[in-house]
N, C-alpha and C positions, 0 to 999 in steps of 0.2 A: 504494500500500500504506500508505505514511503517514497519509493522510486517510483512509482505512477504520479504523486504529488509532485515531487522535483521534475519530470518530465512536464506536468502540465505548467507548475511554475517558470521552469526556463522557458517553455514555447511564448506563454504570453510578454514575457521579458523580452524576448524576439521578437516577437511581434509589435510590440510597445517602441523597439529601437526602429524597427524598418518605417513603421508608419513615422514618427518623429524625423526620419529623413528622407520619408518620400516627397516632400515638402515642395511646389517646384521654386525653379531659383532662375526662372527665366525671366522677369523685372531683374533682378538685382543685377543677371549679368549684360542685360542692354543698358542697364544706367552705369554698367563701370564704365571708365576711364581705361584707354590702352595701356597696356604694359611699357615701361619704359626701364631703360640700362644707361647711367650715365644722365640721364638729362633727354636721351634720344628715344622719342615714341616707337612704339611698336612698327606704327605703319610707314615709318621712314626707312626700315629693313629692309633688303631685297635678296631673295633666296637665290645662289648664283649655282649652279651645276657646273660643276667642274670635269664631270668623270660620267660618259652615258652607262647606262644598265650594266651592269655585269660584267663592265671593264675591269674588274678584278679578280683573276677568276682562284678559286679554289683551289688547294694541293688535295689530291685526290691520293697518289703514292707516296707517302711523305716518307725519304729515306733521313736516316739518324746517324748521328758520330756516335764512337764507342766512347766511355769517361776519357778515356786517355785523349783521343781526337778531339774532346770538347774542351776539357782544359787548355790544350792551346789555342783553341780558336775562338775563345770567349774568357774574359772578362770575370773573376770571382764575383764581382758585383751586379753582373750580368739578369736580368731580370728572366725568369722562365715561367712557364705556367706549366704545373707539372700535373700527371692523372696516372694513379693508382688502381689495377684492376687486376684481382686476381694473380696477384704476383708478378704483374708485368707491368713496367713501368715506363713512362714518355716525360719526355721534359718537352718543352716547344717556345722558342727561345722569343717574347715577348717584341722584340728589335725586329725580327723576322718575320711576327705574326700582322709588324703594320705596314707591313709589306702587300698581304696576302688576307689578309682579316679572318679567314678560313682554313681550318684543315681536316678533312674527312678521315679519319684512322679507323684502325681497331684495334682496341687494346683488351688484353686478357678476354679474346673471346668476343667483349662488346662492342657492337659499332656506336663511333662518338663523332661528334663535331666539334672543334673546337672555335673559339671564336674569340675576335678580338676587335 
């Protein structure tokens, strides 16, 4: 009986929050004021595209240095983004990945994406 109380308790509790913010906030957000950074309105911004679609494309085969290769070719203070799976293990060297913003692997078994 007690846990049938606490269920109906919490639900109205939830319920009580949702309606509280289904509230709408469509006045409030036609009377705001644009966003501004510095001093400079929102609508003074201009969104420039630099790079079309998918001109970056993904490493699909990602080949790896052994520790001994990677020590000399990087930096102890070298930034990496590392992923543990199953005993198998990938570093993916963060300098590289703003390169490439993507890497398709598979590590211990799992297919992953990495992202940056």
């Amino acid at each position: 009986m007690q846990s049938a109380f606490k269920l109906v308790l919490g639900s109205s509790i939830l319920l009580f929050f949702l309606a509280a913010c289904s509230g709408s906030t469509q006045s409030s957000l036609e009377d705001a004021s644009p966003a501004s950074v510095d001093g400079i309105e929102e609508e003074d911004y201009e969104i420039v595209t630099l790079l079309p679609r998918d001109a970056i494309p993904a490493i699909d085969n990602p080949r790896f240095l052994s520790a001994s290769e990677a020590d000399e070719e990087y930096a102890p203070e070298e930034l990496v983004m590392g992923v543990e799976f199953n005993g198998d293990a990938r570093a993916y060297s963060v300098s590289f990945l703003s390169g490439h913003e993507i890497v398709n692997d598979t590590v211990g078994g799992r297919k992953i994406s990495v992202t940056w």
